[in-house]
N, C-alpha and C positions, 0 to 999 in steps of 0.2 A: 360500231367501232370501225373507226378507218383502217382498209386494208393495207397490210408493206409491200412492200417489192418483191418479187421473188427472191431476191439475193439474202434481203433482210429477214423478210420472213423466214428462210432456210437458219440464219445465225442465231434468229431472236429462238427458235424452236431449239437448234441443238445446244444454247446457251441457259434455257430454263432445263430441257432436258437435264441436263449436268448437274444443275443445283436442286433440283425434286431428288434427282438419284440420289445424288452425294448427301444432302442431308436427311433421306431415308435410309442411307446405307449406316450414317452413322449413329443412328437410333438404332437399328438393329446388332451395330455391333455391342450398343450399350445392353440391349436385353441380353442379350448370348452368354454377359458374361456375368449376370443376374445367379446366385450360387442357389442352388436349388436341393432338394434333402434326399435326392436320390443318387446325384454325382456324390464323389468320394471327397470327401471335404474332410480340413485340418481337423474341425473341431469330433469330427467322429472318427478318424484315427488317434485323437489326443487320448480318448474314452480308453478306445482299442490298448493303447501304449498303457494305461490304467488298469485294466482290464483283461488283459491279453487271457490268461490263465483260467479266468474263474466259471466261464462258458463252456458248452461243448458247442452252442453256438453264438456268433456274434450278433445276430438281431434279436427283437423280443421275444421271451417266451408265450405259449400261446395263451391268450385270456386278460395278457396285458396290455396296459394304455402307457402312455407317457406323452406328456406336454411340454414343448418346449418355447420360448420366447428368443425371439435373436434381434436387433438392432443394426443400421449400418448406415454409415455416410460415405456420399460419393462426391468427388466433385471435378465435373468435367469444365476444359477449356479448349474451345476450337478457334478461328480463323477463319474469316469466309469470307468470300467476293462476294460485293453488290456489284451488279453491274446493267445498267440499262441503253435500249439500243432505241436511237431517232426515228420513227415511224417513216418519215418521209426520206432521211437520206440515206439510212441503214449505218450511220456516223455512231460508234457509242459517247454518249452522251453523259452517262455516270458510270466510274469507275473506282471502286475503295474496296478496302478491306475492311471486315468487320471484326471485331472481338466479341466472343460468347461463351459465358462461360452458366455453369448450370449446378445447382448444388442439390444432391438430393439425400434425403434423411428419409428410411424405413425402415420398419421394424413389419415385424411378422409370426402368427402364430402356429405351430406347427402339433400334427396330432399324430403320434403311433398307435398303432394297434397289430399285435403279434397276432391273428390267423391262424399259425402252426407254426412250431419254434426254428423253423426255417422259411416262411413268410413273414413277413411285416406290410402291412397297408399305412401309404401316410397321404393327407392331407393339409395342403397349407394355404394357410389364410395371410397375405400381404397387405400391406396400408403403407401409403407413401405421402413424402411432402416435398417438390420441387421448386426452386425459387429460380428462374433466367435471368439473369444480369441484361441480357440483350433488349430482351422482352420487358422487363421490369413486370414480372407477374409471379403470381405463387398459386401455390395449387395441394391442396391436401385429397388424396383419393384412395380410394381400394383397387389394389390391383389386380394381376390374373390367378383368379387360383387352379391350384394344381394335386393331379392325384397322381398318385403312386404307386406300385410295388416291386419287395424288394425281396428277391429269392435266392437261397443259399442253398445249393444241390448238394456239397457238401459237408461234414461234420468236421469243423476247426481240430487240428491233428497238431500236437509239437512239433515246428519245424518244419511243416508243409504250407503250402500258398491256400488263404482262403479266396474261394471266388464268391463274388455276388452280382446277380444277372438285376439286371430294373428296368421299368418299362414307366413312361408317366404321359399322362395327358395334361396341357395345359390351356384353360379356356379364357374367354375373352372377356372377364367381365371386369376388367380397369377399361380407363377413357382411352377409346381409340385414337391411334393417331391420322387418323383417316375420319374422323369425327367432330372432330376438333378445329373450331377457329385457329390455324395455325400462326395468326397473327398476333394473338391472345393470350392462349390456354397453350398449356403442357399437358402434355398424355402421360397415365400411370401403366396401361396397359400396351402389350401388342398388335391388339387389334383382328387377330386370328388367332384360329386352332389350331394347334401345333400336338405332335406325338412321336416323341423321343424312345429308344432305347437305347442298353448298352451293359457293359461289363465291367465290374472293376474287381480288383484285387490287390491284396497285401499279405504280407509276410512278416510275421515277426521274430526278429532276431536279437532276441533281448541285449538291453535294453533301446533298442532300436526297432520302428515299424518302417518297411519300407512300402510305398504305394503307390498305387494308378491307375488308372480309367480311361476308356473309350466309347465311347455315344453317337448316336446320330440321330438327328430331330428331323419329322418330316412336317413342315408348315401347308394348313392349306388356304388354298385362295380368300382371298377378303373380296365379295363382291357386293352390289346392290350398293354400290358408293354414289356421294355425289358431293366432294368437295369441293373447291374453289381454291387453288394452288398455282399462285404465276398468272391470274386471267384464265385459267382453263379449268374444265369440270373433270377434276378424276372420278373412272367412273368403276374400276378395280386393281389392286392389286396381287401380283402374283409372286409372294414372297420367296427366297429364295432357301432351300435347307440348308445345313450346318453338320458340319461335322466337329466334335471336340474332345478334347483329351488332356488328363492332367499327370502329374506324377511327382512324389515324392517324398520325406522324411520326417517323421516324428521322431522325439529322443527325452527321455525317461530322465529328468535329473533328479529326482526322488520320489520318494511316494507321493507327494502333496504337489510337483512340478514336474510339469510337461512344455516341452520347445515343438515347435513345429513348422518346417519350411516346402511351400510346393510353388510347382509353374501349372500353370492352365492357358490353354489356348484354345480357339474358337474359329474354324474357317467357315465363311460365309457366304456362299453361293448367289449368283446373279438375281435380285430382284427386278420385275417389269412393272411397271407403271402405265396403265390402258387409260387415256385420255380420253376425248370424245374424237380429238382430231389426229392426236397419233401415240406413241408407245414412246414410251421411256425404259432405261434400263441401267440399275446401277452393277458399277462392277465388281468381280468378286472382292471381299475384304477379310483381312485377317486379322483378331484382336488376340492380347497376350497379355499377362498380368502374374506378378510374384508375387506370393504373399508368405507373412511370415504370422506365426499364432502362439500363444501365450497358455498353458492348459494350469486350472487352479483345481486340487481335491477342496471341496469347502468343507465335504462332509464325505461317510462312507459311499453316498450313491449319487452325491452333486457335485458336477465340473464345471467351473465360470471360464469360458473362452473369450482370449481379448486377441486382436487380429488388426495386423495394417499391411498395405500392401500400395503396391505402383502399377500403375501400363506401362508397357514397353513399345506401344506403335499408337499412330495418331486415332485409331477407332477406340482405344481401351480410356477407362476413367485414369484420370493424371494419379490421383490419392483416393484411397479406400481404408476405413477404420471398420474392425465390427466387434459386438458382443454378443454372447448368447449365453444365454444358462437354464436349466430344467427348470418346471415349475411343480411344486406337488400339490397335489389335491388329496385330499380324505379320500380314499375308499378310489381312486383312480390310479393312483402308482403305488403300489404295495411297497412296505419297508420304509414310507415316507417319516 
């Protein structure tokens, strides 16, 4: 390959620079905002607003199971510059703007198991299908799963705040995107191991729950890369941690309906990008998203959650729909 000029070479380097970062920073703000069964989420405050009363605690008791199924569609739209620079005069050469838009459809299986009626251990199993408009590609995969627990120090008291402390590993076994023909294929996974903690709590003030959370995930390095990104071999990434936090309102419109509104947001620390010939780095980003959730009694011990929501900043998904609902099994969720 014919060498640039020093001027050129400097551009053409901080010009892919930008676009490795910027389009791995906005993958990552898509995971971040990925709802996971340890954060305090609508649909387990909806339970809570159902439920407030009948617990001395609010997670399983010990010896139980419970299965849950959840569904969700996402669908993102970015803007990006193509832009290419002349070898010989350092003149750019092509300049446009792209349109990208990405729609992804998951569901996922999630397992409790109470430990001690103030532990719960969970497990979840994801499966994903992405289609690129850009790309013109789709992709059905299994993505990261993740484990859990969720401790409640505690005993639920009328009229005082519950706390519950959780700690979750998430590992890498969706398609990396450090793996991946980026030209091609879509990634389901993050591509690293990541280990989150944090706190959430609520309070319920009949017929109102109010709630929120704080976490922080520490990610570790993805190394023994060897991609092909821009003409150049990445050869690790050094993803950046996250800090995130949500807060907000469930409300009781009768026995059999529940409403529920919250914000989440997700800040996301500088990832580096180690080439063979030099570093990249993208820069911090912030994703944010409202959602609003629907809560159905269908039965004495089954709630159907239906859920949409928006981003509020260019990293979050534009639209988000979700469902979930318990599954029973013989002889695995007592009282089925």
């Amino acid at each position: 390959m014919k060498m640039m000029s020093g001027k050129a070479a400097v551009m053409a380097a901080l010009l892919l620079a930008h676009h490795v970062a910027w389009a791995a920073e906005v993958d990552e703000a898509r995971d971040a905002l990925q709802t996971t069964d340890e954060d305090v989420t609508q649909e387990k405050n909806l339970e809570e607003v159902f439920q407030a009363a009948e617990k001395q605690y609010s997670l399983l008791p010990s010896g139980e199971m419970s299965l849950n199924f959840s569904s969700s569609y996402n669908y993102y739209r970015d803007d990006r510059i193509d832009i290419a620079i002349d070898e010989n005069t350092g003149n750019i050469s092509r300049f446009r703007i792209e349109q990208d838009a990405q729609h992804a459809f998951s569901s996922s299986l999630s397992l409790d198991y109470g430990i001690w009626n103030n532990l719960t251990f969970n497990t979840r199993l994801p499966v994903s299908y992405k289609y690129d408009t850009q790309k013109d590609v789709s992709q059905a995969a299994l993505g990261d799963v993740s484990f859990s627990l969720r401790y409640q120090p505690f005993p639920v008291k009328p009229g005082a705040m519950n706390t519950t402390l959780y700690t979750t590993l998430s590992t890498p076994t969706g398609d990396s995107p450090y793996d991946i023909n980026v030209n091609e294929e879509v990634s389901s996974g993050s591509g690293y191991y990541s280990v989150g903690a944090g706190v959430s709590a609520s309070k319920v003030i009949d017929p109102v729950v109010l709630f929120g959370s704080l976490g922080y995930t520490y990610a570790f390095d993805a190394t023994e890369l060897n991609q092909v990104r821009g003409g150049q071999i990445l050869n690790e990434v050094q993803p950046g941690d996250s800090i995130n936090f949500s807060m907000g309102m469930a409300y009781s419109l009768s026995y059999e309906v529940s409403l529920s509104a919250s914000y989440q947001q997700s800040y996301n620390f500088e990832t580096n990008f180690l080439f063979e010939d030099y570093t990249a780095a993208s820069e911090d980003s912030t994703s944010s998203v409202i959602n609003t959730s629907l809560g159905l009694r269908t039965s004495s011990n089954r709630i159907v959650n239906l859920s949409f929501g928006f981003g509020l900043t260019e990293d979050s998904p534009d639209v988000l729909l979700g469902l979930s609902l318990p599954i029973d099994f013989s002889g695995l969720k007592p009282g089925a």
